[in-house]
C-alpha angles and dihedrals in degrees: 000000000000119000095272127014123175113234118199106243117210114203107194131187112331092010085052090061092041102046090040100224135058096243147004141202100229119186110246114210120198108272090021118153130208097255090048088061095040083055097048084051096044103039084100094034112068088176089053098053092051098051093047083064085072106037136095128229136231121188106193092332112322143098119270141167125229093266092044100117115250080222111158090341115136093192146055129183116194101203120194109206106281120224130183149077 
């Protein structure tokens, strides 16, 4: 991976409200972690930081945890805990 890369971040539901947009184009540094990215995207949205708590994460496609590397991932979902029929 180069030094920076830039991933596609899906807010979905609940994220969606607290991060205001739909998506957003977050800088990736080498050794960066998925909560690294998700602080760097909630340190002016105090909403934001406290729904992440709750969500669960998808790179490409595929489950991660908060300290799962972003690595060569070109996208991020940030998912809220779902509920329904």
């Amino acid at each position: 991976m180069a030094e920076s890369s830039t991933v596609r971040v899906r807010f979905f539901a609940g994220a969606r409200v607290a991060a205001g947009t739909r998506q957003r184009a977050a800088q990736v540094n080498h050794g960066d972690r998925v909560r690294d990215v998700l602080d760097r995207l909630s340190a002016d949205r105090p909403d934001l930081a406290r729904v992440v708590l709750a969500c669960s994460f998808l790179l490409d496609g595929v489950s991660a945890r908060p300290d799962a590397p972003i690595g060569e991932s070109v996208e991020l979902d940030v998912l809220p805990p779902f509920s329904g029929g």
